[in-house]
C-alpha positions in Angstrom: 139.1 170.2 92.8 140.9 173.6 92.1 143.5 175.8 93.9 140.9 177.5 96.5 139.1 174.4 97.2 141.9 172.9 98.5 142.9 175.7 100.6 139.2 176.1 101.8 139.4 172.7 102.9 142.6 172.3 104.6 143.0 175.9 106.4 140.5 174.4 109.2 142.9 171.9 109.9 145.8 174.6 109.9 144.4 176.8 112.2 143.4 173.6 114.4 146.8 172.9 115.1 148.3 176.6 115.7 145.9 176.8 118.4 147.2 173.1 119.6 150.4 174.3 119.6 149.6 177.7 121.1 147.7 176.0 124.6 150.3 173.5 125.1 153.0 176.5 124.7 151.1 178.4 127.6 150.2 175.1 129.5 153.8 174.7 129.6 154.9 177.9 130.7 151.8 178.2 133.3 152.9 174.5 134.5 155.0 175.8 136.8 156.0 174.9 140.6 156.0 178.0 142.7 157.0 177.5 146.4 156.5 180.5 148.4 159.5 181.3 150.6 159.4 183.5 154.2 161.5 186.8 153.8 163.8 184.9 156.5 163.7 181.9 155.0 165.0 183.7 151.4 167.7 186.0 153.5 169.2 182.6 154.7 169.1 180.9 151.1 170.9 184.6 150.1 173.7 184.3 152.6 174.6 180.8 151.8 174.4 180.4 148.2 171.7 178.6 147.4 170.3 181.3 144.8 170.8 181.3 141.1 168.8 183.5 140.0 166.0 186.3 141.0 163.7 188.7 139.8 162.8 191.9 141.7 159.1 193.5 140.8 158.3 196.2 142.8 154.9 196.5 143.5 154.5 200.6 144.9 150.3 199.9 146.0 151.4 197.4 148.0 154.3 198.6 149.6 156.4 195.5 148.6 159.0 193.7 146.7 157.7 191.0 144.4 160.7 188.6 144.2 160.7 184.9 142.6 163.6 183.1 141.3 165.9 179.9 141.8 167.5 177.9 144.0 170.2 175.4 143.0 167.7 172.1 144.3 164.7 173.3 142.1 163.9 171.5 138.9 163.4 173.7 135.8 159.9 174.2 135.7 160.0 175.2 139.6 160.8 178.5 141.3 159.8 180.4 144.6 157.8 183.3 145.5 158.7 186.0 148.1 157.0 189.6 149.6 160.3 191.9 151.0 159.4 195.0 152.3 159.9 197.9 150.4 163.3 199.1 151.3 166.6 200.2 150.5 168.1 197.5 153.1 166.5 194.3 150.6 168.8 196.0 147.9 171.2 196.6 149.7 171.6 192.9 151.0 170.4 191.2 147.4 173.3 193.6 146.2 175.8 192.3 148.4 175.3 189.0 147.8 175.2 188.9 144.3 179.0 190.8 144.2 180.0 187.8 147.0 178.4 184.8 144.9 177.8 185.8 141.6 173.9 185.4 141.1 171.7 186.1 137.8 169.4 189.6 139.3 166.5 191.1 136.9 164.7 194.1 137.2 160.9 194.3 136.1 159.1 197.3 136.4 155.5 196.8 138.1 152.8 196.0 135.4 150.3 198.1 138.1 152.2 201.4 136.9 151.2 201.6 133.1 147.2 201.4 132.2 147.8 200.3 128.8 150.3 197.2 130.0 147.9 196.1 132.4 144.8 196.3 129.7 147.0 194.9 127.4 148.1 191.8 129.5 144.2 191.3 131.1 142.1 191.7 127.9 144.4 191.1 124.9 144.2 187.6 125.0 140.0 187.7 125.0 139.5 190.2 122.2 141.6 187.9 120.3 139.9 184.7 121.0 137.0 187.0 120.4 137.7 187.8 116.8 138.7 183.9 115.7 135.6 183.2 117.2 133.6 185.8 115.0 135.4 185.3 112.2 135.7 181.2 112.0 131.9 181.1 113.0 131.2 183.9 111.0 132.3 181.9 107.5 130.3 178.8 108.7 127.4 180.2 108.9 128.1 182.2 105.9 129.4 179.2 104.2 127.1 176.0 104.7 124.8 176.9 107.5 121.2 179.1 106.2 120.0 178.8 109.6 119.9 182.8 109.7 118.8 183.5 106.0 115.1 182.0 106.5 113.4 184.1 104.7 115.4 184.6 101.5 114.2 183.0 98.1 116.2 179.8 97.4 115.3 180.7 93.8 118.8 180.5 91.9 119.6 182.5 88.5 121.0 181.0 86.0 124.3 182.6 85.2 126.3 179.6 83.5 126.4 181.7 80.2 125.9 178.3 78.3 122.6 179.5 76.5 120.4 177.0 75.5 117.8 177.8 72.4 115.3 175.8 70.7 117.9 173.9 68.2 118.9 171.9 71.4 115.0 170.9 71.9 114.0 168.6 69.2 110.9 166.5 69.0 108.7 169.1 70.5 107.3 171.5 67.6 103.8 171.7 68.5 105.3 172.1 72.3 107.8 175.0 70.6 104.5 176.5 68.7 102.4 176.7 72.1 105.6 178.4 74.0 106.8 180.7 70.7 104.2 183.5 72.0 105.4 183.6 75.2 108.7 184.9 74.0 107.4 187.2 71.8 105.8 189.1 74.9 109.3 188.9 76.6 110.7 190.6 73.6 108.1 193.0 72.3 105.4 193.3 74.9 104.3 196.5 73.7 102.7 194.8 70.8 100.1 192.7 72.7 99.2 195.6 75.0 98.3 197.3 72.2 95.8 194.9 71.1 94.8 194.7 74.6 95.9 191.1 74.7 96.6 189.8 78.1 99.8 187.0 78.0 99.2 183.9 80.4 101.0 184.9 83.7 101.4 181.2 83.9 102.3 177.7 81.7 102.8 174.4 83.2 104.3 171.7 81.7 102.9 168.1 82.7 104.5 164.8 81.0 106.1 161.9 81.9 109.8 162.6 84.1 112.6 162.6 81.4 110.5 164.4 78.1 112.2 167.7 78.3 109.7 169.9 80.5 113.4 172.0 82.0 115.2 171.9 78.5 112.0 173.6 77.3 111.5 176.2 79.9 116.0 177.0 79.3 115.0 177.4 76.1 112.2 179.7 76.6 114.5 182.1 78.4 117.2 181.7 76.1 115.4 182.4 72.9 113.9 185.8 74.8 117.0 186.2 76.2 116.2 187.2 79.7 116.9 186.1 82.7 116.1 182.6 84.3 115.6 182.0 87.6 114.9 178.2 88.8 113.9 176.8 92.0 112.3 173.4 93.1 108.8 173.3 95.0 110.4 171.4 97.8 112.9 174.6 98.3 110.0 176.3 99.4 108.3 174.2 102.1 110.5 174.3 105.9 109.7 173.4 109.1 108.7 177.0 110.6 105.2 178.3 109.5 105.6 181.0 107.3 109.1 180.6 106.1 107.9 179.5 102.6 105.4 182.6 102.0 108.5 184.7 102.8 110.6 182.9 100.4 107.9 183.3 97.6 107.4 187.0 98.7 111.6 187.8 98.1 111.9 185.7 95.0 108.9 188.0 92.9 110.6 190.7 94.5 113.6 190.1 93.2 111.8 189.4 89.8 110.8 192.4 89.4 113.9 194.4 89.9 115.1 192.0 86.6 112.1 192.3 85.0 111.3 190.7 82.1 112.2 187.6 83.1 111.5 184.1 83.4 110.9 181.9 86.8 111.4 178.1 86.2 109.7 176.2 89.5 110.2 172.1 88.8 108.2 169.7 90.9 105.3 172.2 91.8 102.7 169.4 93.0 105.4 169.9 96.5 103.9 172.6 97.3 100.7 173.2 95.0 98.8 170.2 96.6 95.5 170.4 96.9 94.4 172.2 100.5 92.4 170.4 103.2 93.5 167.3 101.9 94.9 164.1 103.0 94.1 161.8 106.7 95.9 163.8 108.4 94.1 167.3 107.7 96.3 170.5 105.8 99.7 171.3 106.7 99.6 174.8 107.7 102.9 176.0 106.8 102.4 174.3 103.0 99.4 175.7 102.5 100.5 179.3 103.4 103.4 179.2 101.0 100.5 177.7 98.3 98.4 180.5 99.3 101.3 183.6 99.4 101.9 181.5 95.6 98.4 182.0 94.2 98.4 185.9 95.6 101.8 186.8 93.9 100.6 184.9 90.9 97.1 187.0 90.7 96.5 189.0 93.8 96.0 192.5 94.4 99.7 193.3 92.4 100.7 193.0 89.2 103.5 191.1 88.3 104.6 192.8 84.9 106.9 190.6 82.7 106.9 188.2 84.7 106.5 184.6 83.3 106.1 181.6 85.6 106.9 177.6 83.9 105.7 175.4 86.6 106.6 171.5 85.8 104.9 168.3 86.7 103.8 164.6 86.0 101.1 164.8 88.7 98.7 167.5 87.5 95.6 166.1 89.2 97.3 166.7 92.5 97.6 170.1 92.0 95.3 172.4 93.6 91.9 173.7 91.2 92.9 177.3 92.5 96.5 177.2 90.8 95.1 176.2 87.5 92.2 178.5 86.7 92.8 181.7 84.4 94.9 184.7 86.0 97.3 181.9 87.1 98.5 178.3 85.0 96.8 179.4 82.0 97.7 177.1 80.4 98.7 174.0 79.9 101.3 172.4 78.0 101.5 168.3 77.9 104.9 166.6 76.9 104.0 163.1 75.7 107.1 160.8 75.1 108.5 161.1 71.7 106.9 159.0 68.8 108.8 157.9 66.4 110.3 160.7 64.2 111.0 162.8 67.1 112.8 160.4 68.4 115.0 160.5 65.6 115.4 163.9 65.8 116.1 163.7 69.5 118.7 160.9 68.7 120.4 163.4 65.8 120.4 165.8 68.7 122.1 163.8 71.4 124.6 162.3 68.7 126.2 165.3 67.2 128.8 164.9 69.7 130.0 160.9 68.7 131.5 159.1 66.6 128.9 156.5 64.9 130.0 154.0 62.4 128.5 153.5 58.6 126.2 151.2 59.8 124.3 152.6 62.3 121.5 154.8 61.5 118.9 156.4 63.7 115.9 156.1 62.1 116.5 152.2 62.1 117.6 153.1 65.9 114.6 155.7 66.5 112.0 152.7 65.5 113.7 150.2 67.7 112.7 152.2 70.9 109.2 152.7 71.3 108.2 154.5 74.9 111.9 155.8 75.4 111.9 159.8 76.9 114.6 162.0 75.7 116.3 161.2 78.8 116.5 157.5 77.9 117.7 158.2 74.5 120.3 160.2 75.4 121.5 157.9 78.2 121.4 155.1 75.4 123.6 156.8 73.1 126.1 157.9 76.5 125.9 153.8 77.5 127.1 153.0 73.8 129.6 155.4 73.9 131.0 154.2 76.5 130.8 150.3 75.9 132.9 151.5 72.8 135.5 153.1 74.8 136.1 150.2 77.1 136.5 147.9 73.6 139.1 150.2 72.6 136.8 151.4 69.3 137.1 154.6 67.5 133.7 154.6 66.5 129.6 153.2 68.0 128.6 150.1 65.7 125.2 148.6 65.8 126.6 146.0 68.5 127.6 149.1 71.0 123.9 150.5 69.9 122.2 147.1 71.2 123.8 146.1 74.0 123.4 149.7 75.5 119.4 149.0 74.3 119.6 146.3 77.0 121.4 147.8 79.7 118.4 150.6 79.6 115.9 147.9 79.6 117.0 145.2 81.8 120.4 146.0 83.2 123.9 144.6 81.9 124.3 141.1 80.8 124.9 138.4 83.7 127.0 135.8 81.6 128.8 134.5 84.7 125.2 133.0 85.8 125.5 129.6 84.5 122.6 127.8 83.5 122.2 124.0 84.1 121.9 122.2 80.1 117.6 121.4 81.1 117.2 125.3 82.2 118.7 126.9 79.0 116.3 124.6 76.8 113.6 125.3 78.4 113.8 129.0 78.3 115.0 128.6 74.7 111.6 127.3 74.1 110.0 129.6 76.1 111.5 132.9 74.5 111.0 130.9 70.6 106.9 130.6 71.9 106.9 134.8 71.9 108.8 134.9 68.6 106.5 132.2 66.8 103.0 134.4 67.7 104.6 137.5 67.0 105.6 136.3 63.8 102.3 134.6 62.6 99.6 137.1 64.3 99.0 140.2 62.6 98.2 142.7 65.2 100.9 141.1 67.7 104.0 142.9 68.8 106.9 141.7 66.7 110.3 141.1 68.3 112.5 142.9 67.8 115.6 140.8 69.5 115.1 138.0 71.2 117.9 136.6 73.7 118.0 133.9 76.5 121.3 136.0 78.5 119.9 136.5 81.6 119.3 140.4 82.4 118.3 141.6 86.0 115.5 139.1 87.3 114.8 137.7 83.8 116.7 135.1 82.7 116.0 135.8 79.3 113.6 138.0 77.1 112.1 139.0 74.0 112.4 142.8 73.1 108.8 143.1 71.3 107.3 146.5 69.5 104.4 147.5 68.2 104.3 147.2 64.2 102.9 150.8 64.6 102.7 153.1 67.0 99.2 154.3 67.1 97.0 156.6 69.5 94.1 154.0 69.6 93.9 150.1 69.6 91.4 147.6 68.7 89.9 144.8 70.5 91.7 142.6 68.0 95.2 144.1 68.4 94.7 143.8 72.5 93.9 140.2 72.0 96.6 139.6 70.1 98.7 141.3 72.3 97.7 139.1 74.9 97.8 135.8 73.0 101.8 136.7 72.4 102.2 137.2 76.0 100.8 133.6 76.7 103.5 132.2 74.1 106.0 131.2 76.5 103.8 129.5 79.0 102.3 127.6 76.2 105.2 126.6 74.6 106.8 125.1 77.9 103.9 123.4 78.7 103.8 121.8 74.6 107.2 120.6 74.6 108.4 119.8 78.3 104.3 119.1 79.5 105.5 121.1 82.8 105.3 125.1 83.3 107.9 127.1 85.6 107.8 130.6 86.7 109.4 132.2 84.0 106.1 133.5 82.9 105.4 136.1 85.9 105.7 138.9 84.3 104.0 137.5 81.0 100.9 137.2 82.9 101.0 140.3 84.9 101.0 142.2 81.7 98.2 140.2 80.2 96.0 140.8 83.6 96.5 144.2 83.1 95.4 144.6 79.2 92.9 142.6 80.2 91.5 144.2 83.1 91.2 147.5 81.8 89.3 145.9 78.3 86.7 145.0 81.4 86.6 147.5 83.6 87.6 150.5 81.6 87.2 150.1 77.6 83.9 148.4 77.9 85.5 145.8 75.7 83.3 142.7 77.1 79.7 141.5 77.1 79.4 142.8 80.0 78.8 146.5 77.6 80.0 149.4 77.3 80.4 150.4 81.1 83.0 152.0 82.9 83.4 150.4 86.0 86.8 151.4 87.4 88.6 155.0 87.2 90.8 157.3 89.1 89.0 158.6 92.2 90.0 162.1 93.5 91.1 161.0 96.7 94.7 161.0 95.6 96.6 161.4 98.9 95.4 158.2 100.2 97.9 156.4 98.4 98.6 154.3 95.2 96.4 151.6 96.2 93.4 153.2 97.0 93.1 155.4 93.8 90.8 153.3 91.9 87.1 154.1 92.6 85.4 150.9 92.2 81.1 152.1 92.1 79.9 148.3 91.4 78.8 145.4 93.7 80.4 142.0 94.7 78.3 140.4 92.2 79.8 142.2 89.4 82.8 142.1 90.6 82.9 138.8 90.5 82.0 138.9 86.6 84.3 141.2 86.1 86.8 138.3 87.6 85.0 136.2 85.1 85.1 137.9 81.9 89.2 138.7 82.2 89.6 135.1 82.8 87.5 134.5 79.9 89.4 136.7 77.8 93.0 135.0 79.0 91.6 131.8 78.4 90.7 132.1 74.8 93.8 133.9 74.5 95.6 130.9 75.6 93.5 128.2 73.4 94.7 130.2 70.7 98.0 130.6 71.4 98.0 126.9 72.0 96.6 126.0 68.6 98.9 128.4 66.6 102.5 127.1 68.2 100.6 123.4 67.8 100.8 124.2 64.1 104.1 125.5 64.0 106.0 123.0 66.3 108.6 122.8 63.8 109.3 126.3 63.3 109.3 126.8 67.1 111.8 123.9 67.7 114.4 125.7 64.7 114.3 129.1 66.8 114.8 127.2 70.2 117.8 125.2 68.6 119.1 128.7 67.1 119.3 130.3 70.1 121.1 127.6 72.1 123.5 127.8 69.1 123.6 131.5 69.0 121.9 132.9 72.5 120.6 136.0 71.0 118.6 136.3 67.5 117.9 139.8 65.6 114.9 140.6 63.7 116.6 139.6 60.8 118.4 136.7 62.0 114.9 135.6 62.9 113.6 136.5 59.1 116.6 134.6 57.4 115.8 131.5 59.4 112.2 131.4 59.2 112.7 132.0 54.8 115.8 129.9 54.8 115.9 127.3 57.6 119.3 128.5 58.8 121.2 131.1 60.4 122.8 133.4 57.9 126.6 133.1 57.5 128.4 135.5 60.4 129.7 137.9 57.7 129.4 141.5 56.7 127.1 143.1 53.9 131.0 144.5 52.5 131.8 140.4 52.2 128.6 139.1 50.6 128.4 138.8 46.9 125.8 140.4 45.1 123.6 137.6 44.7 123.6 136.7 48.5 122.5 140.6 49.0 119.9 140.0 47.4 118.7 137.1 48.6 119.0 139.0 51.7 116.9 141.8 50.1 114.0 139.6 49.3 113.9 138.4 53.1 114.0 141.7 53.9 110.7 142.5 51.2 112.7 145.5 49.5 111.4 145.5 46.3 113.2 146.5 43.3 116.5 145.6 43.9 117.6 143.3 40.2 119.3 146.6 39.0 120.8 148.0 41.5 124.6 147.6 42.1 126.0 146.0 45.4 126.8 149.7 47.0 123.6 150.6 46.4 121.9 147.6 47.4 124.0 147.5 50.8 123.0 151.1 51.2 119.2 150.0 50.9 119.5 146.6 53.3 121.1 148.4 55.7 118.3 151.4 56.1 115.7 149.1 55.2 114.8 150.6 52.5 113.8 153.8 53.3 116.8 156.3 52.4 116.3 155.1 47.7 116.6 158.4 46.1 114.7 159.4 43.1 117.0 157.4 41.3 116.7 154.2 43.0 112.8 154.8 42.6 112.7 155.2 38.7 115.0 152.2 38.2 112.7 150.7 40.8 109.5 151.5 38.3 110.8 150.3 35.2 111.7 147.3 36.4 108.6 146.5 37.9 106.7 147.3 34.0 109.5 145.2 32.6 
């Protein structure tokens, strides 16, 4: 918190207590006992000397002598009040007896006989409560309170001077390519008027929340290099009717007097819904703004050099209106990464920290299937700091995995104790998934598996696909099923009892199998579609499905997925039957060890042991390459250790040209 932030903050608090310390001041000095006195009464306390002091006002409309003072009895805060009449014989006496007895006597002039006393005594004291009024309200409703600036545009430009270009946006070129036109226009727009082309007024961006649609939209208006104004669809919607079209109204006028620019409006689908729909009817004062939205967009004006980037994830809420041409002309979709993006990404987010030798991003990039940018950058930020608080100077591959998990499951509970039977069982019960994802082809592999309970889980297996691919067979869905059963199975196998640990197993295998049913036509009930998003999508998440079949196929549809799960599950069975041993050596590792690697995992299934704790650095050369052949590098006889080290610890996948020749002739040899 700086300098004027402070001062902001305590000069409330200041000027608080002066007026404190002002009203008791005047409650003080207006506290005070006034006895009035007859003019008799205040001759006889004159003659015998009970006065010590007394002040003599003379009021010349009234005819009188205003005097209050003293008397020797009277406490301090009290005095008395008397009317003399006006006339030299009250001096003359008050005179006397102040040469005899020695009195105090003050002289006031009458406040009646100046104008500018009397205003300044009456109406002084309100003009200045007047202007600390004006001015303290005055800065809070400046200040905090919009209550008074309805209308304005809560659109905000974006004056930070950090400029953000397309170098900081990696893992979107065909995103870049579809975008790259758009800042041509802002650039050069004469060129595609000549041609008589017509730039989209409009892009939105729909994805998945964390895949860069505002990163790509900074960029946009920092490669073009003009303004960028950003506002969220919620900023737009208030209570009043109409307060939202007036807010879109000010915010393209103000567009236009900075013209070319770009406006950046995230979360449309708050105020692009579709109209008229929903139980409860249209809300009129959403709707409005929707409707003053489309006219700006394409009305009767034209918006020159103006570019709107509208972002979403729930495009098929948005109105049919605000997506036809004139308006979103297009639309760009940000997918999550795939694999060599998210390398890039990770190079991205990484040129900032300090990674050791041995970990390398594409090794990193492969382990993360279905990660945003978002995630990938908070993985590298949760290693970074797991590093600081062990007092590293650098991110190793341990950092790099336990931030994996944190992402995925939440930190580590190793104060939960498990009781000796528990921790067996889920030993078995995570070696099931491992054993199918080793011995079926299509299967997720696992890529760590651990039994440290995490969140809700009190252990897990970390399983990706062997390849990440845009279709799947039935074969590979099976399979993928079939692992899933592997825990279940294996508890039941070697304890003959089943727990809950296998929840989430199932619900995963429903699923897969459900939508093989219902939505891939991937049973002998045929090729039907039977289930699919319905437009009614404000009636909520559970009514969304549009199911157009009766209760008779409904209930084979209940059939066939158990069907499917059920052959799953005999062959799961049979497969962990036939590999009881290796099953029972991966149950016994983990209690030894807790969590296994991929290549922990590959040394024990080729070797029958864990690998000796030790680095690459300490391993002789014949141990690396035993290692290599676990790992199924191939040519590695001639290669020194540096070299081999190199190519275990990338997998293979970073031999130069070099490597590759040596490679060859020893292959011919």
């Amino acid at each position: 918190m700086n300098k004027k932030e402070i001062k902001k903050g305590i000069m409330p608090y200041v000027v608080l207590i002066v007026i404190m310390l002002v009203v008791i001041y005047f409650f003080n000095i207006f506290n005070v006992k006034v006895n009035d006195l007859t003019y008799d009464k205040f001759v006889n306390s004159l003659n015998n000397n009970e006065i010590t002091e007394i002040t003599i006002i003379p009021s010349i409309d009234g005819g009188v002598y205003n005097i209050t003072g003293k008397l020797k009895d009277y406490e301090e805060n009290e005095t008395f009040s008397v009317q003399a009449p006006l006339s030299d014989e009250v001096i003359n006496q008050i005179t006397s007896a102040n040469e005899k007895y020695d009195f105090e006597v003050n002289t006031e002039k009458d406040p009646n006989s100046s104008m500018w006393l009397y205003a300044i005594i009456n109406f002084l004291p309100l003009v200045l409560i007047g202007v600390f009024m004006f001015v303290i309200i005055g800065k809070q409703m400046g200040g905090n309170n919009k209550s008074f600036d309805f209308g304005k545009s809560r659109a905000k430009l974006d004056d930070s001077g950090k400029k953000v270009t397309f170098n900081e946006v990696a893992g979107l070129k065909e995103e870049k390519e579809e975008l790259k036109e758009l800042i041509d226009f802002l650039k050069n727009p004469k060129k595609f008027q000549k041609l008589g082309a017509r730039i989209p007024k409009g892009v939105l961006l729909v994805g998945p929340p964390g895949t860069g649609k505002t990163l790509l939209a900074r960029a946009v208006a920092g490669e073009a290099n003009v303004p960028f104004y950003y506002i969220s669809g919620s900023d737009f919607v208030e209570l009043f009717v109409g307060v939202g079209a007036s807010r879109v109204r000010d915010m393209f006028r103000q567009a236009k007097h900075n013209a070319p620019c770009l406006i950046f409006i995230d979360e449309i689908d708050a105020v692009g819904r579709q109209r008229g729909t929903g139980l409860g009817g249209g809300h009129d004062e959403r709707e409005q703004t929707l409707n003053q939205l489309l006219t700006e967009m394409d009305g009767f004006g034209a918006n020159e050099g103006i570019i709107i980037i509208a972002a979403t994830n729930r495009a098929d809420v948005l109105d049919p209106a605000l997506l036809r041409p004139g308006r979103f002309d297009r639309q760009v979709t940000v997918n999550l990464p795939d694999v060599k993006a998210r390398e890039e990404i990770l190079a991205v987010h990484a040129r900032n920290k300090t990674l050791d030798k041995n970990v390398t991003l594409n090794n990193l990039a492969r382990r993360t299937p279905g990660f945003s940018g978002a995630d990938l950058e908070n993985l590298l930020n949760e290693a970074a700091l797991l590093a600081v608080r062990r007092n590293k100077e650098s991110i190793s591959m341990s950092e790099v995995d336990e931030a994996t998990d944190r992402v995925l499951m939440g930190p580590a509970k190793k104060s939960k104790k498990y009781t000796d039977e528990e921790k067996r069982l889920v030993s078995f019960h995570e070696a099931g998934h491992v054993v199918l994802g080793l011995k079926l082809n299509s299967a997720n592999i696992v890529q760590k598996v651990t039994i440290i309970p995490r969140s809700y889980a009190g252990g897990y297996a970390m399983m990706v696909p062997k390849e990440e691919k845009y279709t799947q067979t039935k074969r590979e869905l099976l399979e993928q099923i079939t692992g899933l059963l592997g825990g279940r199975v294996s508890e039941e196998l070697n304890f003959g009892e089943i727990t809950t640990g296998a929840h989430n197993d199932f619900e995963k295998a429903t699923k897969i199998a459900r939508a093989m049913v219902t939505e891939y036509g991937m049973s002998d009930l045929g090729p039907v579609q039977l289930e699919h998003q319905s437009e009614g999508v404000f009636l909520g998440r559970d009514y969304n499905k549009s199911r157009n079949f009766s209760d008779i196929v409904a209930h084979e549809i209940d059939e066939e997925i158990r069907k499917i799960v059920g052959e799953c599950y005999e062959t799961a069975t049979k497969i962990l039957k036939e590999n009881a041993d290796l099953v029972k050596l991966i149950a016994e590792a983990l209690l030894e060890k807790e969590t296994l690697t991929k290549e922990q995992i590959e040394y024990l299934v080729e070797h029958k042991k864990l690998p000796v704790d030790t680095t690459l650095e300490d391993m002789t050369l014949e141990e690396l390459r035993e290692l290599a052949k676990v790992k199924n590098l191939k040519g590695y006889s001639k290669l020194e250790k540096e070299d081999l080290i190199r190519l275990i610890e990338t997998n293979g996948e970073s031999l130069n040209n070099k490597d590759k020749k040596e490679n060859s002739k020893d292959k011919a040899n």
